[in-house]
Steps between C-alpha positions, in 0.01 A plus 500: 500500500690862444809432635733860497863493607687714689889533561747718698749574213736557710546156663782288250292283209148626596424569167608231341331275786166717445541407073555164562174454743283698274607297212392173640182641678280469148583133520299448820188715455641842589401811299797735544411876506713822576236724513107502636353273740690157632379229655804463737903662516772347501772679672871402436717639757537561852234577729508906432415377150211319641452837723476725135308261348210450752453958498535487110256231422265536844274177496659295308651160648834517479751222514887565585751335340883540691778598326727528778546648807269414823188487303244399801180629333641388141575108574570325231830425408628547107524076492107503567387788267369266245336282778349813657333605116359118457358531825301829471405394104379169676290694800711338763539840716293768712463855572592600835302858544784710689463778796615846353507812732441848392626895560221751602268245243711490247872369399402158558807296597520054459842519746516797729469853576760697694546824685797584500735824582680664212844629666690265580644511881213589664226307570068639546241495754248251362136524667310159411152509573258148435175573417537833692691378797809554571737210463849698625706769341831380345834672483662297199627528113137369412197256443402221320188411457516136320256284367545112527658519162746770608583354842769335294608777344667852666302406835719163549802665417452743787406243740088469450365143501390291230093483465358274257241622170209414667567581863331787392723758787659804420838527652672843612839478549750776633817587296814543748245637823687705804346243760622149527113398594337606209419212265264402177140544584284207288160651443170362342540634134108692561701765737516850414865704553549813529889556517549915589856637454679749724857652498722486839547879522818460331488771355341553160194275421590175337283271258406209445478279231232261410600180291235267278667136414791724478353797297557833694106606469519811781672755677351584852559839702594519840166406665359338246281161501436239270234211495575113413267232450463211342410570127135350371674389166724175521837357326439191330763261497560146309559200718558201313434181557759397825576813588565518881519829694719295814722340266532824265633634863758257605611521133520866423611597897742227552353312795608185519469414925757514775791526429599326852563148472 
């Protein structure tokens, strides 16, 4: 197998981490390359690394290795990096083919795509159409559109739910909305969006900005609609052997059950 490497630089001992794993790869049946075709990437770092590495090298399995932080998509601890290379050399894993949604057919995103405004202090008119019906129209900073991936990503932290890989749902979840009813909308991940944005006459047409995993992709007018679907290419992700989405959860998320005694 063509195992390739890939580290955040800027996370403390990374490189020394990646040298050490690539050193002892040969040793278990691992061709290590840096350039051309692999059969797999290893991503050392958080779980933007992972992010970076699945656009860079698109099809290619990748497996995420933590070196601090919260890390939920790259879970493996540094005590269990060795552990994690015997068990992929040994063929003790499997790929889990992830959701990705898309811009206007392109800008193909693993997490999440958001709309959001670009002044701060005032928020936009959102019009949300399904499959060419319309859902509501939202006076808020912005939406996320998450994939079960994301949903533990910027659509947790402002207040979506949690879906799991292969629920395959879409989740679209309002960022600080002007009605205390409005809430995340789950969605089967074969729905079409249209999202529409309009200024609030406040003089002065604002825009909006339009985010990719975190990669500002587009500027839209006043007026101006974009389309989000879910991508026909997938992420795919290394689970190893024991790996456990639930427990992953509790871990990473700190639930650990009432606290009422």
């Amino acid at each position: 197998m063509k195992l390739r490497f890939y580290v955040n630089g800027d996370k403390p001992g990374g490189v020394p981490v990646r040298e050490r794993l690539a050193a002892a790869a040969p040793a278990l049946g691992f061709e290590v390359v840096g350039e051309g075709p692999s059969d797999a990437v290893v991503a050392l770092g958080g779980d933007g690394t992972i992010l970076r590495a699945v656009h860079e090298f698109p099809g290619t399995p990748v497996l995420g290795l933590n070196l601090g932080g919260l890390g939920y998509l790259s879970s493996v601890g540094e005590k269990d990096f060795d552990l994690a290379l015997q068990k992929l050399a040994s063929g003790r894993y499997r790929i889990s083919e992830r959701c990705m949604i898309e811009l206007n057919g392109r800008f193909a995103a693993l997490n999440d795509i958001v709309v959001t405004k670009e002044m701060s202090g005032r928020s936009r008119l959102l019009d949300l159409k399904a499959d060419g019906k319309l859902v509501t129209h939202y006076m808020a900073d912005g939406l996320i559109f998450a994939t079960p991936t994301g949903s533990t990503a910027y659509s947790l932290a402002a207040g979506g739910p949690v879906l799991m890989p292969d629920s395959g749902s879409i989740v679209v979840t309002p960022m600080n909305p002007h009605a205390l009813a409005v809430r995340p909308l789950v969605v089967k991940d074969t729905v079409r969006f249209t999202v529409t944005a309009r200024s609030r006459g406040e003089g002065g047409s604002a825009k909006t900005e339009v985010y990719a995993d975190g990669a500002d992709v587009l500027t839209l007018e006043d007026g101006a609609s974009v389309e989000i679907a879910k991508a026909a290419a997938t992420a795919k992700l290394v689970e190893l052997e024991g790996y456990d989405p639930y427990e992953v959860l509790a871990r990473k998320l700190g639930w650990s059950g009432s606290n009422v005694k």
